[in-house]
C-alpha positions as CSV (number, residue, x, y, z in Angstrom):
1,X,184.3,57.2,-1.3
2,X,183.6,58.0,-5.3
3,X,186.0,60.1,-7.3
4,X,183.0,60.5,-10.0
5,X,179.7,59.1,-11.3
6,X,178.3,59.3,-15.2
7,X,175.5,58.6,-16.4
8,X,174.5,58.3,-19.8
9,X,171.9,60.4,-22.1
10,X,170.8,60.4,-25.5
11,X,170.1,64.1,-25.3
12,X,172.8,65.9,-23.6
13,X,171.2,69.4,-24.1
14,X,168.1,68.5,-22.2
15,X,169.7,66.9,-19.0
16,X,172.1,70.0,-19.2
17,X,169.2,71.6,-19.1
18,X,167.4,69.3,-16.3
19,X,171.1,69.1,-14.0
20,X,171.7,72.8,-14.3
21,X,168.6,73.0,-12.4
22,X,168.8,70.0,-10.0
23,X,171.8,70.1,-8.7
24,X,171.9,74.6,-8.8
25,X,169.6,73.9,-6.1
26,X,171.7,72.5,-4.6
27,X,174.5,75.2,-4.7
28,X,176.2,73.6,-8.0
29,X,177.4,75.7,-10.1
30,X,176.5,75.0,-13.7
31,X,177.9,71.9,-16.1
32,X,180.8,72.4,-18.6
33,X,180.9,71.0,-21.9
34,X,184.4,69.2,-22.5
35,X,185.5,68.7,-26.3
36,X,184.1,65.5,-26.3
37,X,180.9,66.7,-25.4
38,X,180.6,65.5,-22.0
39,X,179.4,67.4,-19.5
40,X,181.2,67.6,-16.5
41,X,179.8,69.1,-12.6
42,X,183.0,69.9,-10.4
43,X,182.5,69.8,-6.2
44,X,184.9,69.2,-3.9
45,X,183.4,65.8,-3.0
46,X,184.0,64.2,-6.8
47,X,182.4,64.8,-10.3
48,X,179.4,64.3,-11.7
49,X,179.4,63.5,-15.5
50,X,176.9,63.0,-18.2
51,X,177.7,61.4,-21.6
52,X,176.3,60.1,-24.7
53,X,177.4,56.0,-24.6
54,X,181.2,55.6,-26.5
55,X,180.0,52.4,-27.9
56,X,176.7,54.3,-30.2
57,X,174.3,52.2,-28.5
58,X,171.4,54.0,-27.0
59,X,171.6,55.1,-23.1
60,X,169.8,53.3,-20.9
61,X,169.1,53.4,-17.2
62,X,170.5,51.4,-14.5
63,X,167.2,49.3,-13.2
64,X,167.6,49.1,-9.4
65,X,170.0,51.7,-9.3
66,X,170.1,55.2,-7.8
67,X,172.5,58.1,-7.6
68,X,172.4,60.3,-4.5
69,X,173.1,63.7,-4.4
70,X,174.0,65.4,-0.5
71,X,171.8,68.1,0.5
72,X,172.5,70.3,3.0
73,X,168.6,71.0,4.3
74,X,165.4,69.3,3.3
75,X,164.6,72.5,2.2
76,X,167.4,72.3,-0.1
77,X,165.8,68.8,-1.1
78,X,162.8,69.7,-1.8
79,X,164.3,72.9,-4.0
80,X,166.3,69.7,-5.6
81,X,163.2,68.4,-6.6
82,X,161.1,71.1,-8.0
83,X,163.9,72.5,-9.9
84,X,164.0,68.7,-11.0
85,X,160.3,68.5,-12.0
86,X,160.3,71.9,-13.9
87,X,162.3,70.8,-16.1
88,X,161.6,67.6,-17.4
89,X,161.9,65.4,-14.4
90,X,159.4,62.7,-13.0
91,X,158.5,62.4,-9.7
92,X,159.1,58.9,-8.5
93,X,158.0,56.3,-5.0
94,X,157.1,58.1,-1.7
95,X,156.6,62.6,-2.0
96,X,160.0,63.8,-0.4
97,X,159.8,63.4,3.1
98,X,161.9,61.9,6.5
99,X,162.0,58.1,6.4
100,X,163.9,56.1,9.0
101,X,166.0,52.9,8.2
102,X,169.1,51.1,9.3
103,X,171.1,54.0,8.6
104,X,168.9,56.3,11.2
105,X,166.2,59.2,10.0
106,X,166.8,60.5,6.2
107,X,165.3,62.9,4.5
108,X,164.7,62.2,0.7
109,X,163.5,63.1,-2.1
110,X,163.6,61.0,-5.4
111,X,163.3,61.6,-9.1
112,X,164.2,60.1,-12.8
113,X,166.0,62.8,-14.9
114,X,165.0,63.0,-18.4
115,X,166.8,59.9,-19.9
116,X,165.0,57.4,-17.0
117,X,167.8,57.7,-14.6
118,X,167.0,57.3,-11.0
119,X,168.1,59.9,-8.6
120,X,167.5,60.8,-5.4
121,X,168.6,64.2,-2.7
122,X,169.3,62.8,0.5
123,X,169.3,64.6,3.7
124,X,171.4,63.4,6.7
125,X,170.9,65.3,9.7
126,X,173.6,65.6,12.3
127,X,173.8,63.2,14.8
């Protein structure tokens, strides 16, 4: 359904630092810089991008949004998530855990990355 997401940071080198983690975790394999200084997480499923803002305006979070990231296991998950924390990311709303909703039982785990952004490792389980 998305070809790519990007989210914007004031300090590129510390949510390198913070993704790198993250989403290693979650089997990623580390981000590229591109020669604008973007840098750029390739999957099979689409990209994930961080940039400074192309207008020079500070970056600033999306309030009410979220980004979720598949994990394969909520072991995986929870890895997600400590890898997050130990390295500059907040814990945010309910610990990781299974949660049901319209959408059937989910298993997630939620965080804000270093520049405030929301994110979240979501476990489906098959059906």
């Amino acid at each position: 359904m998305f070809s790519h997401v990007m989210l914007g940071t004031d300090d590129i080198d510390e949510s390198k630092a913070f993704y790198d983690a993250a989403l290693g975790a979650l089997g990623i394999k580390p981000g590229r810089t591109d020669d604008k200084g973007r840098v750029i997480y390739l999957h099979p499923t689409g990209l994930f991008l961080l940039s400074k803002p192309i207008n020079g305006e500070p970056a600033c979070h999306a309030n009410g949004g979220t980004v979720g990231f598949a994990a394969a296991s909520p072991e995986l998950a929870d890895a997600w998530h400590g890898a997050g924390l130990a390295h500059g990311g907040t814990a945010i709303e309910d610990a990781p855990g299974w949660r049901s909703n319209a959408f059937g039982k989910l298993y997630l785990a939620y965080l804000r990355d270093p520049a405030g952004n929301k994110i979240c490792a979501m476990h489906r389980p098959a059906a």
